[in-house]
KEKE-3310 file (N, C-alpha, C; in steps of 0.2 Angstrom, whole numbers, plus 5000, padded with zeros to 4 digits):
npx = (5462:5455:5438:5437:5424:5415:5413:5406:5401:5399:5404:5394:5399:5395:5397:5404:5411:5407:5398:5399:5413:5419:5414:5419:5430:5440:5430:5423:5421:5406:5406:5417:5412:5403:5408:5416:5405:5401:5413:5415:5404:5405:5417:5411:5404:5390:5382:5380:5383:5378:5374:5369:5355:5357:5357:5365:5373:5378:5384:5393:5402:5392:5381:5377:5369:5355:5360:5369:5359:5351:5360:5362:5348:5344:5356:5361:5368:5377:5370:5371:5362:5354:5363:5361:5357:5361:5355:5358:5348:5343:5330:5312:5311:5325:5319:5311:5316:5326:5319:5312:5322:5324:5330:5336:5334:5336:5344:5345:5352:5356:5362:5374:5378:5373:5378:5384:5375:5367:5377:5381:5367:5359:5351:5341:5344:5332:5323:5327:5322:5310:5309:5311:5301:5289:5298:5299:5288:5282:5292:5289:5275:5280:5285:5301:5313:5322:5339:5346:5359:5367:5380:5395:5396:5408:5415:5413:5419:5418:5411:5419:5420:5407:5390:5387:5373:5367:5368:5362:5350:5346:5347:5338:5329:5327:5328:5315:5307:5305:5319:5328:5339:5355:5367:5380:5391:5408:5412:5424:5433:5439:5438:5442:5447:5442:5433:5424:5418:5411:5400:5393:5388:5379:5371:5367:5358:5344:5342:5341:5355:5358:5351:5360:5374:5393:5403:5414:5426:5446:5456:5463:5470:5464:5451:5451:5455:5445:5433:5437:5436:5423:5415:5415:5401:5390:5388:5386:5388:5396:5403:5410:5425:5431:5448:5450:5444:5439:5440:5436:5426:5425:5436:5452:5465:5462:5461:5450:5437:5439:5447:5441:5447:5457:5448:5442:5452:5458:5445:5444:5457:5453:5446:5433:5419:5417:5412:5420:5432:5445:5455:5451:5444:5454:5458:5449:5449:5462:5459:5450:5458:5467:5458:5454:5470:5478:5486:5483:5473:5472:5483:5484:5479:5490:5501:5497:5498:5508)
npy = (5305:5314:5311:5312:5312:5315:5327:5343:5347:5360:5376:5391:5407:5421:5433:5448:5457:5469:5475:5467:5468:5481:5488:5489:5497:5512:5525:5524:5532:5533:5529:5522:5512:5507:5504:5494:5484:5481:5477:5467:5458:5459:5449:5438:5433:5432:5433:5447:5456:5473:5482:5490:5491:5499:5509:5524:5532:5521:5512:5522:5518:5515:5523:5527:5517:5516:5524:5519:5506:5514:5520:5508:5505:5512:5518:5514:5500:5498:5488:5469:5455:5442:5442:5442:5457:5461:5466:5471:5470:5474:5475:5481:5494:5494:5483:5492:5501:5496:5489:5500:5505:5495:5483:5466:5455:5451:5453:5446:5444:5435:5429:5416:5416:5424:5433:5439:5441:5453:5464:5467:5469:5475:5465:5448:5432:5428:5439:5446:5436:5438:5451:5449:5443:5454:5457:5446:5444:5454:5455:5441:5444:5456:5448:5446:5437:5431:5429:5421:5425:5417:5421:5421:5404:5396:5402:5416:5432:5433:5424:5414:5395:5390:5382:5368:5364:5374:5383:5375:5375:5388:5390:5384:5390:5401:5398:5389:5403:5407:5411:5407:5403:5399:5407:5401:5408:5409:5421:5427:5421:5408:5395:5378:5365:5351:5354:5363:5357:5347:5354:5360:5349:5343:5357:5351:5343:5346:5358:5357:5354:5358:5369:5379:5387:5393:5406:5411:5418:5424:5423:5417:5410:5399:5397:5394:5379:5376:5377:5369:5355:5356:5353:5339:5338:5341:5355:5370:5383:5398:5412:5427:5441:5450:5452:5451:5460:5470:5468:5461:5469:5463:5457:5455:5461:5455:5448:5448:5445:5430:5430:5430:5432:5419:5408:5404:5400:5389:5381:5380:5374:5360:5355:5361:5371:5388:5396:5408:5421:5421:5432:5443:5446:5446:5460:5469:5468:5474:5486:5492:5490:5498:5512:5513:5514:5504:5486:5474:5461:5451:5432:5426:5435:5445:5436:5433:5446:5450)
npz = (5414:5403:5395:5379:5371:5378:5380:5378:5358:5355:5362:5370:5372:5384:5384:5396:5398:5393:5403:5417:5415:5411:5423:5436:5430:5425:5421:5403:5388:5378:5368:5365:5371:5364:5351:5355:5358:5346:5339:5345:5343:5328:5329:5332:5343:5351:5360:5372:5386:5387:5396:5411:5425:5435:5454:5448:5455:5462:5453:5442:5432:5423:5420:5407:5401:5395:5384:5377:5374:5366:5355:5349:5346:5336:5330:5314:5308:5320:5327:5328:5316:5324:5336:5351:5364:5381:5399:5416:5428:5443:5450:5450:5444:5437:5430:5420:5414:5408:5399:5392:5387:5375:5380:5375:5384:5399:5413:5434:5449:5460:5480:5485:5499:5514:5520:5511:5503:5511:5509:5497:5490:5499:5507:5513:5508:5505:5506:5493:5484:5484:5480:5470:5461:5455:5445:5438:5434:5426:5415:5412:5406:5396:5389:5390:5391:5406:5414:5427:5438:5453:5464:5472:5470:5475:5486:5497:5503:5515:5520:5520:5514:5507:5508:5496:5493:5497:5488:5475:5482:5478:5465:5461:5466:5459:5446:5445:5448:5434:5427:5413:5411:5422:5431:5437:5448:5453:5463:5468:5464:5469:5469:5466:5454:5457:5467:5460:5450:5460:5463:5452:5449:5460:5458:5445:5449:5454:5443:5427:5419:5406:5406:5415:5416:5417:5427:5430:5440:5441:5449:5458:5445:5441:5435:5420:5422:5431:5420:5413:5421:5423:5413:5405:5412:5407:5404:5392:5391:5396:5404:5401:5399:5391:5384:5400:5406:5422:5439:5456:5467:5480:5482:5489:5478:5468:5451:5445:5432:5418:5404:5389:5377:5380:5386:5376:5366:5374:5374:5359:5356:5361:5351:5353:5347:5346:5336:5337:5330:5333:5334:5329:5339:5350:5345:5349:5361:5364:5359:5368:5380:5377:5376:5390:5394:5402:5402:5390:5397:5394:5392:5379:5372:5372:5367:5354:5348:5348)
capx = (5462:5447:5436:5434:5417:5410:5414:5401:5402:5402:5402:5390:5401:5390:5403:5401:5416:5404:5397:5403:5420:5419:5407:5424:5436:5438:5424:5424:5414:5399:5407:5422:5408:5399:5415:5419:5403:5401:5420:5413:5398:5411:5421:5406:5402:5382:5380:5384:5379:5378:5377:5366:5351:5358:5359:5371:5376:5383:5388:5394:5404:5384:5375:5375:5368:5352:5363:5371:5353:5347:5360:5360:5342:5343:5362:5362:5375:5379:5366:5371:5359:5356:5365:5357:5359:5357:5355:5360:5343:5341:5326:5307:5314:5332:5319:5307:5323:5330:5311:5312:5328:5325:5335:5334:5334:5339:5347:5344:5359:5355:5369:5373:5380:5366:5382:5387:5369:5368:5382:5379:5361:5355:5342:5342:5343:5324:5321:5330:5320:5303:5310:5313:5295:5287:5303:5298:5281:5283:5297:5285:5270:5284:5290:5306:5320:5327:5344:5349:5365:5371:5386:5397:5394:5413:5419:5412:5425:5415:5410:5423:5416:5399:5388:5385:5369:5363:5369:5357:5345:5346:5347:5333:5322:5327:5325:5307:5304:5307:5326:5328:5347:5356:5376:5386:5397:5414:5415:5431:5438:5444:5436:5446:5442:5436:5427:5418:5415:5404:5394:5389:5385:5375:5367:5363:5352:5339:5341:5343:5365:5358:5350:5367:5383:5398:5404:5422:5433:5450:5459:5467:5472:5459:5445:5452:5454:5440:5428:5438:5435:5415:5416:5412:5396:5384:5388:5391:5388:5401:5404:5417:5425:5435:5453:5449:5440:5436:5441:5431:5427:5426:5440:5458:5469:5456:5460:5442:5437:5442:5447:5437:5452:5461:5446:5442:5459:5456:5441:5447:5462:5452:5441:5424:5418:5413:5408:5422:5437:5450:5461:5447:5444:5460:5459:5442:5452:5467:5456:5448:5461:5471:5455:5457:5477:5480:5488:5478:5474:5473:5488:5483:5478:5496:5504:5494:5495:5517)
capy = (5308:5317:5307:5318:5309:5317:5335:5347:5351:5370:5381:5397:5412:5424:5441:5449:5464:5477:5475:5465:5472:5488:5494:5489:5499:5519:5527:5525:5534:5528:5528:5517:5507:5505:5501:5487:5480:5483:5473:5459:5454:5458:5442:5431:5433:5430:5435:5451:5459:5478:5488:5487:5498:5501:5517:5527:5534:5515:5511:5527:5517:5512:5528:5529:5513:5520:5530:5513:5503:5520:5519:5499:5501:5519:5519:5510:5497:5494:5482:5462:5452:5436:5443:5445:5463:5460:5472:5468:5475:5472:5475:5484:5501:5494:5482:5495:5507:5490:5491:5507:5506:5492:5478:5461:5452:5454:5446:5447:5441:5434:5425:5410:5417:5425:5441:5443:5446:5459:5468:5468:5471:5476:5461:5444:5429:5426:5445:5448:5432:5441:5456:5446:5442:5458:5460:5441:5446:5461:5451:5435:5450:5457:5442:5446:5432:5435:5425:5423:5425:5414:5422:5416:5397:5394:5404:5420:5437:5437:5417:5407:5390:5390:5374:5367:5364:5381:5385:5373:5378:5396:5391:5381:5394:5407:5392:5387:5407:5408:5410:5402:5401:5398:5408:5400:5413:5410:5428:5429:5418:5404:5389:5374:5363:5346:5359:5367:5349:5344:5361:5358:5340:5346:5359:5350:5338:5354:5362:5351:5355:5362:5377:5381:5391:5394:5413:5409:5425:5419:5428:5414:5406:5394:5398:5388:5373:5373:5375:5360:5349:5355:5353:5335:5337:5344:5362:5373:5389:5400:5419:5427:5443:5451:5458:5450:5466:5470:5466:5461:5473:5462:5454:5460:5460:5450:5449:5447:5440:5426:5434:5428:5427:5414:5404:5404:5398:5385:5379:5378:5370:5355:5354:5364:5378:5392:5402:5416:5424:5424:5437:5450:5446:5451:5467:5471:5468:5478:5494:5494:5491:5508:5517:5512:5516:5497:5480:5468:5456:5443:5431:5423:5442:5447:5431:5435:5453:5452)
capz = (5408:5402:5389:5372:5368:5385:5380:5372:5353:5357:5370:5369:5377:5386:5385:5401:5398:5393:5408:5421:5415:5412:5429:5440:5427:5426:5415:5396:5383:5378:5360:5366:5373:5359:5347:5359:5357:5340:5337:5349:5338:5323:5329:5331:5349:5348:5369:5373:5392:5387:5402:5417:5426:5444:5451:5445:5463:5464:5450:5439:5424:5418:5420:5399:5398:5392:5380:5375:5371:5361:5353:5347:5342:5333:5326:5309:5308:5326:5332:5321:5317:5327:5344:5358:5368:5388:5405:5421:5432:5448:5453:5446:5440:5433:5420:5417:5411:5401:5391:5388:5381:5369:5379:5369:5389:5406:5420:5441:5454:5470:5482:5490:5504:5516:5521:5502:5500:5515:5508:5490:5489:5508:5508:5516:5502:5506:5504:5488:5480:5486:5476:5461:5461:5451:5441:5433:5431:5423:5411:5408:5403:5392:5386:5390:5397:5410:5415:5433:5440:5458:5469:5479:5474:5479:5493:5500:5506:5521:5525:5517:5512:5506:5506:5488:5493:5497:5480:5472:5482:5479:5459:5459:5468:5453:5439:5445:5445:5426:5424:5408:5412:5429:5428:5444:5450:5457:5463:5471:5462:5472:5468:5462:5448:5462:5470:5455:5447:5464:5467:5447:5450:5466:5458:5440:5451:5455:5438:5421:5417:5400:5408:5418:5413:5423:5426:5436:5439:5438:5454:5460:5442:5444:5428:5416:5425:5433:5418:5410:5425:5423:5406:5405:5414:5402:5403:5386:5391:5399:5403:5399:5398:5384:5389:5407:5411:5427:5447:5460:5473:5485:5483:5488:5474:5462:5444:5440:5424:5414:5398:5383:5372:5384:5386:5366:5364:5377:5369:5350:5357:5363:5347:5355:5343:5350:5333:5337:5326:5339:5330:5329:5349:5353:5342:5352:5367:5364:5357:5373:5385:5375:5379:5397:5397:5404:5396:5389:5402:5391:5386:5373:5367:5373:5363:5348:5347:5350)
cpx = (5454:5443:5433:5427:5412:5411:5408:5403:5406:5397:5400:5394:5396:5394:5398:5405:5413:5401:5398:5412:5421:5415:5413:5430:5435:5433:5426:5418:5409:5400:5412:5417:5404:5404:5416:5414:5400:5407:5417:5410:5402:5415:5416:5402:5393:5378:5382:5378:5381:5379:5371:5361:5350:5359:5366:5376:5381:5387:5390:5397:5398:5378:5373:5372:5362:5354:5364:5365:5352:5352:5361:5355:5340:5348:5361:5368:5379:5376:5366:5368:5359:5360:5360:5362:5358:5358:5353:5354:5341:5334:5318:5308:5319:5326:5314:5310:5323:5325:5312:5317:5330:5330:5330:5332:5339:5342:5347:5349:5355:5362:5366:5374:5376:5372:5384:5379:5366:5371:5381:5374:5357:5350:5344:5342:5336:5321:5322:5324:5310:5304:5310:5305:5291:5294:5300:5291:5280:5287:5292:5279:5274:5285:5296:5310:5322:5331:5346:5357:5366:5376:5389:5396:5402:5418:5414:5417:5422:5412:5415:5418:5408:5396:5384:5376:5362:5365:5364:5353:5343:5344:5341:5328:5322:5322:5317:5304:5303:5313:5325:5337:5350:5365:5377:5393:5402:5417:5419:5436:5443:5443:5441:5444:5439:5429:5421:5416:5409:5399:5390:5385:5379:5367:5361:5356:5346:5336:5347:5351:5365:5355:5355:5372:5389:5399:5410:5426:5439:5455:5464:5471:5469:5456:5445:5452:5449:5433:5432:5436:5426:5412:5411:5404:5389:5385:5391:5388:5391:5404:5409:5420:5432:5439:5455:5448:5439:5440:5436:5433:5429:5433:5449:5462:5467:5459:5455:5442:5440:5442:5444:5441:5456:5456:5445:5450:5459:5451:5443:5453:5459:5445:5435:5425:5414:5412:5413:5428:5441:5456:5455:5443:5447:5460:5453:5444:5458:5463:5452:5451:5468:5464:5454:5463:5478:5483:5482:5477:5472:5480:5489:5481:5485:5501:5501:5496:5504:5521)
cpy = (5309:5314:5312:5317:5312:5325:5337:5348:5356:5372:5387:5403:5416:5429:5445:5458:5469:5479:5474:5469:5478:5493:5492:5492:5505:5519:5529:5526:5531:5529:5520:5511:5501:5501:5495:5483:5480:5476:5466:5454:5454:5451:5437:5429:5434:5433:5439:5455:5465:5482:5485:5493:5499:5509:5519:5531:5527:5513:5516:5525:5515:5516:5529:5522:5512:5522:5522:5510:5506:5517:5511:5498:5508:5517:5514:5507:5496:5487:5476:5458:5445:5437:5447:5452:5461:5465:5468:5470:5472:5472:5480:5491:5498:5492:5489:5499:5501:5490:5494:5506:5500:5485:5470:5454:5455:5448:5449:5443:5441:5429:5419:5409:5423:5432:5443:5448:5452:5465:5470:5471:5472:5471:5455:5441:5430:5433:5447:5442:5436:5446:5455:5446:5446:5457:5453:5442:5449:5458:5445:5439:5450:5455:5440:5441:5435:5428:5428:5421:5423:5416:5419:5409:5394:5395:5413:5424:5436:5429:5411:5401:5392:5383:5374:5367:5368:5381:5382:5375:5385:5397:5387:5385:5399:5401:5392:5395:5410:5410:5407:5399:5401:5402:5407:5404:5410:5416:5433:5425:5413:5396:5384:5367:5354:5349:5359:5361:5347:5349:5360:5351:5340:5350:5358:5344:5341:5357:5358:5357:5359:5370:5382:5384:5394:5402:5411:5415:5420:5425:5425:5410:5401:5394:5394:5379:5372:5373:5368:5357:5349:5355:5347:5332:5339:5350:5364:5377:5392:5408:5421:5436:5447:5455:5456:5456:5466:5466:5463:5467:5471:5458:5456:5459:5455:5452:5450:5442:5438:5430:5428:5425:5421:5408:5402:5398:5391:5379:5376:5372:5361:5350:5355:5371:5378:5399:5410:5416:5426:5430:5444:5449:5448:5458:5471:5472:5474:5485:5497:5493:5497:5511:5515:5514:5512:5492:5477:5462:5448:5438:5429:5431:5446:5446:5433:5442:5456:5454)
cpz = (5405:5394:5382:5372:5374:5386:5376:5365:5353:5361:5369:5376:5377:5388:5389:5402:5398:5396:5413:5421:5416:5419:5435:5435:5426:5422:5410:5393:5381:5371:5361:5368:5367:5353:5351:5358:5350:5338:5341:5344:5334:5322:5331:5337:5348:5355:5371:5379:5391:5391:5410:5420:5431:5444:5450:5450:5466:5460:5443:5430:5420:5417:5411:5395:5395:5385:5375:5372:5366:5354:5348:5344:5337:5327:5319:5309:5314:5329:5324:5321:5320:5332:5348:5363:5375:5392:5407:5425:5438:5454:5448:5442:5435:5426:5418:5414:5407:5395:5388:5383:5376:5372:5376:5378:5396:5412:5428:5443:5459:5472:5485:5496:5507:5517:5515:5501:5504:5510:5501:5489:5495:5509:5509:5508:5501:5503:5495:5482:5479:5482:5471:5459:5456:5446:5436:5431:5426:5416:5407:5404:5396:5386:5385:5393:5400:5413:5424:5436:5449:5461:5471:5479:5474:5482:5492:5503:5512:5526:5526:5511:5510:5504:5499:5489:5495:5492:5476:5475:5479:5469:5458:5460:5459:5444:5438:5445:5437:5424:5419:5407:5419:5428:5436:5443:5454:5460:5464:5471:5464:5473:5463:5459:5452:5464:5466:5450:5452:5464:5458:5448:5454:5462:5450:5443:5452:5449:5433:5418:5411:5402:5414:5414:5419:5420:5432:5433:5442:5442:5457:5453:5441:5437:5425:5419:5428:5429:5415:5414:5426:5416:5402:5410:5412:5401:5397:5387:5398:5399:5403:5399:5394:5386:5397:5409:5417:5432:5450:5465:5479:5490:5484:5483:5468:5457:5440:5437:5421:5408:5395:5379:5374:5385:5380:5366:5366:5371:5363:5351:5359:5358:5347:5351:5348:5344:5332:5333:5332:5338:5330:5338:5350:5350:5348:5358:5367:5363:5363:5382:5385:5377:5386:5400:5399:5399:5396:5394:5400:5389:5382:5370:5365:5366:5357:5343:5347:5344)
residu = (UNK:UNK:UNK:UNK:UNK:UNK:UNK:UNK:UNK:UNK:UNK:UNK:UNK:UNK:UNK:UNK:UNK:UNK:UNK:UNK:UNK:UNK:UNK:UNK:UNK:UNK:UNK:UNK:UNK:UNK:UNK:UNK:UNK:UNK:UNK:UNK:UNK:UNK:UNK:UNK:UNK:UNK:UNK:UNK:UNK:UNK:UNK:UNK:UNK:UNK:UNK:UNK:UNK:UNK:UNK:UNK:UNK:UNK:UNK:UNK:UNK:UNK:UNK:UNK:UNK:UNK:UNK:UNK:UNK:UNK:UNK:UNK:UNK:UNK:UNK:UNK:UNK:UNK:UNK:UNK:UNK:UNK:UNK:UNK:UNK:UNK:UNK:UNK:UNK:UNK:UNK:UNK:UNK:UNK:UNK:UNK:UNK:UNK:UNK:UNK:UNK:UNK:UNK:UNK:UNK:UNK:UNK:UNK:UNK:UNK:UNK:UNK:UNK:UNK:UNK:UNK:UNK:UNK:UNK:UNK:UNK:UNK:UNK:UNK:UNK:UNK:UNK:UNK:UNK:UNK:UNK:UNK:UNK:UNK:UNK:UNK:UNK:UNK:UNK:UNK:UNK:UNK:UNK:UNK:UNK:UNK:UNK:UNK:UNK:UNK:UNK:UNK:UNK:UNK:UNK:UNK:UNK:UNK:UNK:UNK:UNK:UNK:UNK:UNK:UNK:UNK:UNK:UNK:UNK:UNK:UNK:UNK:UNK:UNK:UNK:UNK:UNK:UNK:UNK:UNK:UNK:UNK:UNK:UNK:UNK:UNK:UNK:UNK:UNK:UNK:UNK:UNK:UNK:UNK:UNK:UNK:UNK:UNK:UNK:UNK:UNK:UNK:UNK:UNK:UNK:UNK:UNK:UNK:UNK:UNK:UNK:UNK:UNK:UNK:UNK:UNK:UNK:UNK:UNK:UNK:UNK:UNK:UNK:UNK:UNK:UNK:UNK:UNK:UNK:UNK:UNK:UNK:UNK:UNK:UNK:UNK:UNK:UNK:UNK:UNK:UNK:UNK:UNK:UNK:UNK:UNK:UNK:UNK:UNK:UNK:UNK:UNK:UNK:UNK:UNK:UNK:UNK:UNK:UNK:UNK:UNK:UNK:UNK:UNK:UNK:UNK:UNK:UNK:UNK:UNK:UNK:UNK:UNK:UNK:UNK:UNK:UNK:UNK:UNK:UNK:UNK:UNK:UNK:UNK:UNK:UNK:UNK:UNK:UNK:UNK:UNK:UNK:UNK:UNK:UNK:UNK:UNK:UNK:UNK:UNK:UNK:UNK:UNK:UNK:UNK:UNK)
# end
């Protein structure tokens, strides 16, 4: 039985739909975009990952993410005070776009599987961390944060198994280059909650538990029980995506992302605020799963919303 007295307060979600979500769902307007994140901060959500500065040749749902920033720091009455704006940028061009365009921070991905990181990003682990190198520069100049994101730490489309203790390595390298946060990916969603209890345990020995957040897509059914079972270990920040946005590529018949309103729900239910209006989540989710033409992939959105 899991001891309440060893749970966190509250959990800091890190909404990932406007991003993470939407860059695997067909292309929506960069109005509807804006509406969605607009509604987000509206229910209390304080973390919101906007868009991303890849190219546009790969990833097509992000090419207005430019458009999106302009508007945020132009529009009157979209951007809410005390939320952070983020972009996804991969490398020295993506943040020099993110600058331009007024992002509030940014985040870089490496993996922990040596063929994820081929496949994903054409470059070996070693290589991709050599490439991070100017991008943290140019950010610590800046003064910009920049948050990294971990692949693959439990299981890989292409390895299987992955050793926990590449994953700490891999998050500590990022750490000690100035991440100011560490997000552990489940990517393909297959991680179950023993598992994803050691691989934090492993990795919080490398990098102190409070600069960790879980990012677990929820493909096998897994997400929610495996943030409970990593719950009690320091961690209270956790990504999340509103609607369950988004698939994985990689993964055949992935669901993707953990809906936001199904973890909220979670949370609340176990006495951890997490700051959000779960009734106006769901609305934010449903408005943007009708401009998609999809159901809500939430069921706590579902259940709410009946």
């Amino acid at each position: 039985m899991m001891n309440a007295s060893s749970l966190p307060k509250k959990v800091s979600i890190f909404e990932v739909g406007a991003r993470d979500g939407l860059q695997n769902e067909k292309p929506v307007t960069t109005q509807d975009k804006l509406k969605l994140i607009e509604q987000l901060a509206d229910a209390g959500v304080k973390r919101i990952e906007a868009g991303s500065f890849v190219s546009p040749k790969w990833v097509p749902q992000m090419a207005d993410s430019k458009d999106v920033f302009n508007a945020l720091n132009n529009q009157s009455g979209i951007r809410k005070a005390g939320v952070v704006y983020s972009a996804l940028t991969p490398n020295l061009k993506g943040l020099e776009l993110a600058l331009d365009a007024g992002a509030d921070e940014v985040a870089i991905f490496g993996a922990a599987s040596e063929t994820f990181s081929q496949r994903n990003i054409n470059c070996s682990i070693e290589e991709s961390i050599v490439r991070f190198e100017p991008v943290m520069a140019l950010a610590k100049a800046r003064n910009i944060p920049v948050r990294g994101y971990v692949s693959c730490v439990l299981g890989c489309p292409y390895e299987g198994d992955i050793d926990i203790n590449e994953v700490a390595r891999v998050s500590e390298i990022l750490y000690k280059m100035g991440c100011y946060e560490i997000s552990l990916g489940d990517t393909i969603g297959v991680g179950t909650p023993i598992k994803a209890r050691k691989m934090v345990e492993a990795v919080a020995k490398l990098v102190p538990v409070e600069k960790l957040a879980l990012h677990f897509h929820d493909t096998y059914g897994q997400a929610l029980a495996n943030i409970e079972a990593c719950l009690s270990t320091g961690i209270s920040v956790v990504d999340s995506s509103v609607a369950g946005l988004g698939g994985c590529p990689y993964a055949k018949g992935a669901s993707g992302n953990l809906a936001t309103e199904d973890l909220v729900y979670m949370l609340h239910g176990m006495g951890i605020e997490t700051g959000i209006d779960l009734t106006k989540l769901a609305k934010a989710g449903n408005q943007i799963s009708l401009a998609l033409g999809r159901p809500n992939g939430s069921k706590v959105a579902q259940a709410i919303s009946a």
